[in-house]
Kinemage of the C-alpha trace (Angstrom):
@kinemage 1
@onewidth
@group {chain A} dominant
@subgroup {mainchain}
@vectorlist {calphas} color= white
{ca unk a 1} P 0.000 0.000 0.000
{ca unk a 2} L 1.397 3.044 -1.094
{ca unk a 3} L 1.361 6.724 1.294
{ca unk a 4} L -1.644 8.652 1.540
{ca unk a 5} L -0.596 12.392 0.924
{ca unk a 6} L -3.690 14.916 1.857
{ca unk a 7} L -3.086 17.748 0.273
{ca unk a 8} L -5.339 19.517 2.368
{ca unk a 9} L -5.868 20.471 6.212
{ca unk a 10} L -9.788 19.842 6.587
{ca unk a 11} L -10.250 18.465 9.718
{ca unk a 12} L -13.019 16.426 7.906
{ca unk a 13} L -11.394 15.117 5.215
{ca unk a 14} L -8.159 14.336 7.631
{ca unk a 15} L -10.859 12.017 9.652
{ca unk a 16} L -12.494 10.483 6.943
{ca unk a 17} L -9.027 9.084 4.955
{ca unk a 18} L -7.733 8.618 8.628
{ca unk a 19} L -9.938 6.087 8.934
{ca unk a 20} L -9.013 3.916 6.023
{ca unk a 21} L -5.427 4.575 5.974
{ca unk a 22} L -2.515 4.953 8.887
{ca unk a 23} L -0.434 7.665 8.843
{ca unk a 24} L -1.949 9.940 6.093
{ca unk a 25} L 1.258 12.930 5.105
{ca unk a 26} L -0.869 16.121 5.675
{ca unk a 27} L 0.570 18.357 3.043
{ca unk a 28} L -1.779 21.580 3.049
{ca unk a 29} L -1.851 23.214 -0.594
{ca unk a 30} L -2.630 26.956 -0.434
{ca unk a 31} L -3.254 28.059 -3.556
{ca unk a 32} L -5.243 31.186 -4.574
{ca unk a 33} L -8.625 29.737 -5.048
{ca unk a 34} L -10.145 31.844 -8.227
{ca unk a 35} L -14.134 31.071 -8.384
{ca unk a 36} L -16.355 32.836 -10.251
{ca unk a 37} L -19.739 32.616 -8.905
{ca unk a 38} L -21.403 32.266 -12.010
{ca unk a 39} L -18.766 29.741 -13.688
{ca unk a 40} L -20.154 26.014 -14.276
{ca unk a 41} L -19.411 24.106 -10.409
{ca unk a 42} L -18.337 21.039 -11.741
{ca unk a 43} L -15.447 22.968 -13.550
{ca unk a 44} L -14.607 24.920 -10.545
{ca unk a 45} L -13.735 22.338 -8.522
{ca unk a 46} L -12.091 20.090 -10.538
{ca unk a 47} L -10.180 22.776 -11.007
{ca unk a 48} L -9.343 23.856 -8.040
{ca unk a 49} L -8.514 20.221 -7.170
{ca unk a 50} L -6.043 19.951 -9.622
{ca unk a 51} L -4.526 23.068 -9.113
{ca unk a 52} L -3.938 22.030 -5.441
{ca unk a 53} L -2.868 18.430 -6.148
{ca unk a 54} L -0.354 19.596 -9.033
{ca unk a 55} L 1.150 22.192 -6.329
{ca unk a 56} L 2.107 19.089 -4.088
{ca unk a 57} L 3.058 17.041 -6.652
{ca unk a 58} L 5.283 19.992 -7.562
{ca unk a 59} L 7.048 20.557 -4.203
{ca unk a 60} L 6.127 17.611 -1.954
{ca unk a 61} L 9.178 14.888 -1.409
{ca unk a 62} L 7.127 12.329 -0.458
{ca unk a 63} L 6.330 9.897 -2.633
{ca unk a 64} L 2.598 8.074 -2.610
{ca unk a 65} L -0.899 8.811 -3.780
{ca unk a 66} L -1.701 12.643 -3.363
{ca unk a 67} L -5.567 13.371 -2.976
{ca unk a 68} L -6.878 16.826 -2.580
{ca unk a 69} L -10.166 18.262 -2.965
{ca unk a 70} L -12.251 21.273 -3.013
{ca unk a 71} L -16.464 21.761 -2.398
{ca unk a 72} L -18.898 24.116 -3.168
{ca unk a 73} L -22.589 24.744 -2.342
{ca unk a 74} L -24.465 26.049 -5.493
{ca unk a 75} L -27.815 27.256 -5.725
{ca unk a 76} L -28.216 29.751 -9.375
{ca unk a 77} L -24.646 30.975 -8.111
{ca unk a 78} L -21.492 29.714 -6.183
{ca unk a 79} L -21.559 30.347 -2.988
{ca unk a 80} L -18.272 29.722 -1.046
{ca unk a 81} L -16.542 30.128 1.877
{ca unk a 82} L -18.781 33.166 3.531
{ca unk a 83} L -16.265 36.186 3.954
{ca unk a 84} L -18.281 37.471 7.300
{ca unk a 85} L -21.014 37.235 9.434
{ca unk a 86} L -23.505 39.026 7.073
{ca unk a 87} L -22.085 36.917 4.061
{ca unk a 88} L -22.917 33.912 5.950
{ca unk a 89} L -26.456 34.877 7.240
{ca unk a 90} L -27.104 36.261 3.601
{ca unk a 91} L -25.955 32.648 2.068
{ca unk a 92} L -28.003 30.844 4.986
{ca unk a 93} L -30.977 33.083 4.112
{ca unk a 94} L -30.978 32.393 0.460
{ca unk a 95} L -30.541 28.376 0.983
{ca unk a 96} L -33.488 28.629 3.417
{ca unk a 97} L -36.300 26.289 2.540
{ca unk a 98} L -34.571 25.800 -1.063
{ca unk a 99} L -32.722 23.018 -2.412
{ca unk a 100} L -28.933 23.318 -3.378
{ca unk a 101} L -26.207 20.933 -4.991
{ca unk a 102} L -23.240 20.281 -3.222
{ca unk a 103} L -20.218 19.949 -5.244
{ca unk a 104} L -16.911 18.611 -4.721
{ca unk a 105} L -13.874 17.880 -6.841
{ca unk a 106} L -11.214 15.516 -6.328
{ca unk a 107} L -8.106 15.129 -8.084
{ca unk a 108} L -5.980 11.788 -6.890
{ca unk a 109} L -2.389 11.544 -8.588
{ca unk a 110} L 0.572 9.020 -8.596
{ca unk a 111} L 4.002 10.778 -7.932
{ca unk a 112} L 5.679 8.275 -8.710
{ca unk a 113} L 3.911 7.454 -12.371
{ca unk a 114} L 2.212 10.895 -13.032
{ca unk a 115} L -1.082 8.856 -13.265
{ca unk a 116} L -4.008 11.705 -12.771
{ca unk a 117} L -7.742 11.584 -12.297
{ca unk a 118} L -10.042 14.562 -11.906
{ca unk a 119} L -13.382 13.628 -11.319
{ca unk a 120} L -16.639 15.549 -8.882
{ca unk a 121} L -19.370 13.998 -6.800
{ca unk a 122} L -22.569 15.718 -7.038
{ca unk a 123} L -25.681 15.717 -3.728
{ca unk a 124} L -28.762 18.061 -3.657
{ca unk a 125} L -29.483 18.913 -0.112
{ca unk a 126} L -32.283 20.721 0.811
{ca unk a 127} L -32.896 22.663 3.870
{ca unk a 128} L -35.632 23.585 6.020
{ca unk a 129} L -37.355 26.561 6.243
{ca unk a 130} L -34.826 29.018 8.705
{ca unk a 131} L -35.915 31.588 10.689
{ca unk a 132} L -33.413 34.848 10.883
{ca unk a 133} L -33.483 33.919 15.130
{ca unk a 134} L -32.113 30.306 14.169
{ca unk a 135} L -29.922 31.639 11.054
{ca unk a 136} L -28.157 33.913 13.580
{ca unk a 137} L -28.129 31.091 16.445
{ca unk a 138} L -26.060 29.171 14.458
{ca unk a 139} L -23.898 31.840 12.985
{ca unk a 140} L -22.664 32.202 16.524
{ca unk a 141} L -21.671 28.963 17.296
{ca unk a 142} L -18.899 30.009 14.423
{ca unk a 143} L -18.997 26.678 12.611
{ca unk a 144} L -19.885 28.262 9.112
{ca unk a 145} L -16.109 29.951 9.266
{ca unk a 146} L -14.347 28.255 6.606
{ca unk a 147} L -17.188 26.510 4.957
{ca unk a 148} L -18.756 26.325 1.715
{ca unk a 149} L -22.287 27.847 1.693
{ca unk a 150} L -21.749 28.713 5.723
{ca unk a 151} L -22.736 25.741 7.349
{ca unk a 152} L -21.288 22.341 8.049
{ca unk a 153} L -23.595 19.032 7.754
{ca unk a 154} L -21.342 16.960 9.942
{ca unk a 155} L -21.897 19.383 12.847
{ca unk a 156} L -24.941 21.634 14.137
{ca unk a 157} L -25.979 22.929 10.734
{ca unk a 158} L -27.247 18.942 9.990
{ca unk a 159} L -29.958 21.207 12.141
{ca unk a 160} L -30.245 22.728 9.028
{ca unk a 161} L -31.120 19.963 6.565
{ca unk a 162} L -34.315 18.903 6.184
{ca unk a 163} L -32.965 15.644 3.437
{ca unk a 164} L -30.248 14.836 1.241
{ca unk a 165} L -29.944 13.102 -2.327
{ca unk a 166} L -26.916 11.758 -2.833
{ca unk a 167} L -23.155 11.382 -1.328
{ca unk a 168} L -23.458 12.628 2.939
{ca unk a 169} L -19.610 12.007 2.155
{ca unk a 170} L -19.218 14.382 -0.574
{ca unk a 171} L -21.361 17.363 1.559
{ca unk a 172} L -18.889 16.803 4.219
{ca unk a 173} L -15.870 17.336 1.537
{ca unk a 174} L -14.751 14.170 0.158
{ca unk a 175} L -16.872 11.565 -1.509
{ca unk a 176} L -15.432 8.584 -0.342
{ca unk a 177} L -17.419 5.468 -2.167
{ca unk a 178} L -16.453 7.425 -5.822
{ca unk a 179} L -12.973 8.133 -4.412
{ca unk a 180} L -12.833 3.844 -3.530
{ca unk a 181} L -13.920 3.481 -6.584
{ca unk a 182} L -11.219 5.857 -8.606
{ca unk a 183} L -8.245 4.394 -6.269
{ca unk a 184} L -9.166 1.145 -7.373
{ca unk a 185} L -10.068 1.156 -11.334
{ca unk a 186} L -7.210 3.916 -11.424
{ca unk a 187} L -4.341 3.504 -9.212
{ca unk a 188} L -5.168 -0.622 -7.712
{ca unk a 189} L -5.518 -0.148 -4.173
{ca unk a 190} L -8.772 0.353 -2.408
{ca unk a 191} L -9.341 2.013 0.719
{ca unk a 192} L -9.487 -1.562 2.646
């Protein structure tokens, strides 16, 4: 079994490979991440993926299977990581009693062949209807810092979901059973 290299520092996705593999290399990759709110999602975070899996292939020593990854929430727009308080209540507002697509792209490459694979994970989520009281309440337990569309499923904003269709995986920033079954078609190892 070859190294796991994370090129990432999401607590989530450190727990979820963590949990298939010993000893994953945490090898954060900050790049400048350019999004266009009206660009296609899928694009933008394949993208992004690559750009931040390419930057550790680039400078990272270590040699094993690099996986990084990068999610969106999109509903008519992209809406990312909120920039403030009001950003976040405004994106929490606007997903209120909708339904949204998560997004997230994955790139996983070889170092040692070059082998690459960009692919995405797509799950529609849809929320219940939010008060501004209840928007606000959970804006101040500061867990939609740092996260796509301002809220975090794994935590207090599953408060927020009403359902989901799809990956819960891929809404908490890595899909693992399409990433299982990448590794394996793709680079012959599987995550057990």
């Amino acid at each position: 079994m070859k190294k796991i290299i994370l090129a990432s520092k999401s607590p989530r996705r450190i727990e979820m490979l963590s949990k298939y593999f010993e000893n994953v290399i945490i090898y954060p990759s900050d790049i400048f991440e350019k999004v266009n709110e009206y660009d296609m999602p899928e694009t933008t975070v394949m993208k992004i993926a690559f750009e931040k899996a390419m930057k550790v292939y680039n400078e990272c020593r270590d040699e094993g299977i690099i996986i990084s990854a990068d999610t969106i929430v999109f509903l008519d727009k992209i809406l990312g990581k909120p920039k403030d308080f009001q950003d976040g209540f405004n994106m929490l507002k606007l997903l209120s009693g909708n339904t949204h697509s998560v997004f997230t792209g994955f790139c996983v490459i070889d170092s040692a062949t070059g082998m690459k694979v960009v692919d995405y994970e797509k799950t529609f989520v849809e929320f219940n209807e939010l008060s501004d009281d209840f928007i606000i309440k959970y804006l101040n337990k500061g867990e939609y810092i740092d996260k796509a569309g301002a809220y975090g499923i794994q935590g207090y904003g599953e408060l927020l979901v009403k359902k989901i269709n799809g990956c819960y995986n891929n809404v908490k920033g890595l899909p693992m059973n399409k990433l299982n079954n990448i590794m394996t078609k793709h680079f012959y190892q599987n995550l057990l």
